[in-house]
C-alpha positions in Angstrom: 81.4 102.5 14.2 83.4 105.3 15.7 83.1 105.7 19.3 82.4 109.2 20.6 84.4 110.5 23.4 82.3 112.2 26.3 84.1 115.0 28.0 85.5 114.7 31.3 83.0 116.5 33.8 84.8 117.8 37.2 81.7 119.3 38.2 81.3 116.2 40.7 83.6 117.6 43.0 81.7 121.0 43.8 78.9 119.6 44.3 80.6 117.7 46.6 82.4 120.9 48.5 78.7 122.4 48.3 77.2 119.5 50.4 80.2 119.8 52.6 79.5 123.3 53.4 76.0 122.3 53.5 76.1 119.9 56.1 78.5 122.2 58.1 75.8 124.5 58.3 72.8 122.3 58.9 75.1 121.7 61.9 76.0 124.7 63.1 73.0 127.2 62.6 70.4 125.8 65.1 72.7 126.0 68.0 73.7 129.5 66.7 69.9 130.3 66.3 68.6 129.5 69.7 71.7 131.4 71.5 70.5 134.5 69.4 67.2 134.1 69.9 67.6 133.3 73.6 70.3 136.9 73.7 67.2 139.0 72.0 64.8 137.9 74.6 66.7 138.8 76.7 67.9 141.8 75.7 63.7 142.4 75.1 62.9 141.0 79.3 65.4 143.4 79.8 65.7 146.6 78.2 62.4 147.2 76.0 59.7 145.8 77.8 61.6 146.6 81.3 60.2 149.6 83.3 62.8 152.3 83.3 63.5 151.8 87.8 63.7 148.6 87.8 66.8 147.1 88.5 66.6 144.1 86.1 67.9 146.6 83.7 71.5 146.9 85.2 71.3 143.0 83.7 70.5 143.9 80.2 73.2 142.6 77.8 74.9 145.5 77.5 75.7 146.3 81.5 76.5 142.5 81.6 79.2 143.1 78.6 80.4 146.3 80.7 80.3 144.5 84.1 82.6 141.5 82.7 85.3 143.9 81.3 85.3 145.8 84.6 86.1 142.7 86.4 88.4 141.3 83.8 90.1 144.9 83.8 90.3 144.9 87.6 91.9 141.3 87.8 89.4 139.7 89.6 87.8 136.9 87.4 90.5 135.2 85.8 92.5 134.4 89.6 88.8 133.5 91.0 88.3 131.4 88.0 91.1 129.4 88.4 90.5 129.2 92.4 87.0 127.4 91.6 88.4 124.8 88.8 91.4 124.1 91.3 88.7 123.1 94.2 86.6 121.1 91.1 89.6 119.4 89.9 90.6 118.5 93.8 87.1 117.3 94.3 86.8 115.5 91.7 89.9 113.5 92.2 89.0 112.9 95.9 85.5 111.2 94.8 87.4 108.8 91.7 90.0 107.5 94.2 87.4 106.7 96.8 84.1 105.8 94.5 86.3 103.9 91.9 87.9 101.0 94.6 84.4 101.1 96.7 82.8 100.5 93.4 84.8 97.6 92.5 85.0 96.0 96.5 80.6 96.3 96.1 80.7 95.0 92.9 83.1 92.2 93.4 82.0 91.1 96.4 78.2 90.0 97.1 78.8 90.6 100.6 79.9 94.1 100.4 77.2 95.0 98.6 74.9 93.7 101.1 76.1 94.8 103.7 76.9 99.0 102.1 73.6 98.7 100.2 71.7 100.5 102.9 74.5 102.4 103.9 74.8 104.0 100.1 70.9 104.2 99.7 70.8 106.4 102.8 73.9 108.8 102.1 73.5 109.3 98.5 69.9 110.7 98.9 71.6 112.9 101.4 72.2 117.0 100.0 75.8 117.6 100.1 74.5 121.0 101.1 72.8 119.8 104.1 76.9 118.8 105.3 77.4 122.5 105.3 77.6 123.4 109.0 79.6 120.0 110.0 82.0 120.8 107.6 82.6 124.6 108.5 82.9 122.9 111.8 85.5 120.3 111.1 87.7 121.8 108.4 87.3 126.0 109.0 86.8 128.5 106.3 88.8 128.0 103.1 89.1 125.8 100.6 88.6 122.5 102.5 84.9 122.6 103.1 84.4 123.4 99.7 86.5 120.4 98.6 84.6 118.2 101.0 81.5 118.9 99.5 82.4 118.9 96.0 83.6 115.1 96.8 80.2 114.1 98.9 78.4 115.2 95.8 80.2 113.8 93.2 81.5 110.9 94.8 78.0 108.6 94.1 77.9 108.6 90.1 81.6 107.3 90.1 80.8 104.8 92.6 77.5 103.7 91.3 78.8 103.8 88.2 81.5 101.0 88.9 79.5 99.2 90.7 77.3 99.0 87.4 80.0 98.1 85.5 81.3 95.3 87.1 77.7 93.5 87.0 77.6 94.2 83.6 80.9 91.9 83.0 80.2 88.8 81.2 80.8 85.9 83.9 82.1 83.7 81.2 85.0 86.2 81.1 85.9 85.5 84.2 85.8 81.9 84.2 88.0 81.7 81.6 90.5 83.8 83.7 89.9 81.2 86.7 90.1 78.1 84.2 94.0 79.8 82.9 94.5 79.8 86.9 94.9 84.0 87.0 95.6 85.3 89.9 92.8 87.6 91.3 94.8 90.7 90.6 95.3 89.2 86.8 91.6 89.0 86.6 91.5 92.6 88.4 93.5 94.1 85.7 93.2 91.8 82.6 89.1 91.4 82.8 87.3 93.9 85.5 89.3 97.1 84.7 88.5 97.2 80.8 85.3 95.9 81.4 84.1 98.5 83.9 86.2 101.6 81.8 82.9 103.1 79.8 80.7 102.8 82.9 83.5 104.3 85.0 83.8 107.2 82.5 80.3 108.0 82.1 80.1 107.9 85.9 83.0 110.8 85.9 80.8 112.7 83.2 77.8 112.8 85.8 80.2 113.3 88.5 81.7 116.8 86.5 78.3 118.2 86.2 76.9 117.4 89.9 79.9 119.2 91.3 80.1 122.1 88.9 76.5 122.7 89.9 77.3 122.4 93.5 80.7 124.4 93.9 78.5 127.3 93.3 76.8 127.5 96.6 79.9 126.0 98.4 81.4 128.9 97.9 79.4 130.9 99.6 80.3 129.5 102.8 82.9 132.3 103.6 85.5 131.9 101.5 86.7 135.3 100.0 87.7 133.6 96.3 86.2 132.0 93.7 83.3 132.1 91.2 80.6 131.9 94.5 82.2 134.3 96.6 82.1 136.8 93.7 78.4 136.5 93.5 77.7 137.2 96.6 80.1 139.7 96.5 78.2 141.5 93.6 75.5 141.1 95.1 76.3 142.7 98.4 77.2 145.9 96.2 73.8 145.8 94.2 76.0 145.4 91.4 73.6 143.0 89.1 75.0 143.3 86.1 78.2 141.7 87.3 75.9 139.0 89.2 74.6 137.8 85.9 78.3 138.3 84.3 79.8 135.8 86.4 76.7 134.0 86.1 77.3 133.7 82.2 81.0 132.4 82.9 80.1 129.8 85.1 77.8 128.5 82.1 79.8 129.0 79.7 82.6 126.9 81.7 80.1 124.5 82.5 79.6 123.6 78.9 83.2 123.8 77.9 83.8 121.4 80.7 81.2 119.2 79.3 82.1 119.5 76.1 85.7 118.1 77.2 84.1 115.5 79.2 82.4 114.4 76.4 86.0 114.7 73.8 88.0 112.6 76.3 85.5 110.4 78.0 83.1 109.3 75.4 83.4 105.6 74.8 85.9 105.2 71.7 83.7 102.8 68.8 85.9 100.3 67.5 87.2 101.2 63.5 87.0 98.2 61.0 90.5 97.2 59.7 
């Protein structure tokens, strides 16, 4: 009995490229949908159903388009730009190198958390806003205050955030470390600092986001730069559509700063050998 040879098939393989691009777009088109949707109600709130005087039509998406190339065109945004992620960056490394060791000395140390319990419970619930005319008063107008408060705010999640991670540390971990006589910087830096890293990191996620949100209003303290100031600056000039233009970029760095937070601070899963 002769056997009978069944052609090779390479139809597999597009199949396969088809549920590539398939998935890709069950990925992609929601997110794409909703910013669509959420530019034609807007456009809608702001053109079509808006009453000719009103002056929510200077922020219909058009005038917003118009406003952001003026400012680009005059120079303004990009310098201002870089002003505000210069005070965020500052900020933020002012709040990891004081929440990170307080984190660990609490954590650590059953006395230290008792006795800066209260002390953290209090300030944390505290509005870094509310620091406003104390810091004007110590530091002056500039960049200082704004750097002040950007560290008040984001200074809690890092800290908290340690101190969480530290408690969730296996003791047995450590009383190996003890057993093998380490010293108590060996068990600092062989068992506590890996142990605490993901906490520590998702602690500096929350801390990005607090002090995006606050560097906003702390820059409308006086300063004459930065992404705040230019509000208010708009804004003193009834000029709306560029209000809601640099609006737009402080969201759209917001979620590009996010999205980065999330690329180099999410917790890396282990891959089987």
């Amino acid at each position: 009995m002769t056997s009978i040879a069944v052609p090779r098939s390479d139809r597999p393989e597009p199949a396969s490229d088809a549920g590539g691009r398939s998935r890709w777009w069950q990925r992609f088109w929601p997110p794409v949908a909703s910013v669509g949707v959420a530019i034609t109600l807007w456009w809608a709130a702001t053109s079509a159903l808006c009453a000719p005087q009103s002056l929510l039509r200077q922020t219909a998406p058009q005038h917003v388009l118009a406003a952001l190339g003026d400012l680009l065109g005059r120079g303004v945004l990009v310098p201002d730009t870089a002003v505000s992620l210069y005070r965020l960056v500052i900020g933020l490394l002012i709040a990891a190198l004081v929440g990170i060791p307080a984190g660990l000395l609490i954590g650590l140390s059953r006395t230290a958390e008792r006795a800066a319990g209260p002390l953290v419970a209090f300030l944390r619930m505290i509005s870094p806003l509310s620091w406003t005319p104390i810091t004007v008063a110590v530091f002056g107008i500039g960049s200082q205050p704004v750097i002040f408060l950007i560290a008040a705010a984001a200074v809690w999640p890092v800290l908290l955030g340690t101190v969480a991670g530290v408690h969730a540390i296996d003791p047995g971990y450590l009383h190996v470390a003890q057993s093998l006589h380490a010293s108590r910087f060996e068990q600092l830096t062989a068992v506590v600092l890996p142990g605490v890293r993901v906490q520590v990191q998702n602690g500096l996620r929350l801390a990005l986001g607090i002090a995006w949100v606050v560097l906003v209003p702390a820059e409308m303290l006086g300063v004459r730069s930065g992404l705040g100031y230019q509000i208010l600056n708009a804004r003193d000039q009834l000029d709306y559509a560029s209000v809601v233009a640099v609006i737009a970029v402080i969201g759209v760095l917001g979620y590009l700063l996010d999205l980065a937070a999330r690329l180099l601070l999410a917790p890396r899963r282990a891959t089987a050998g």
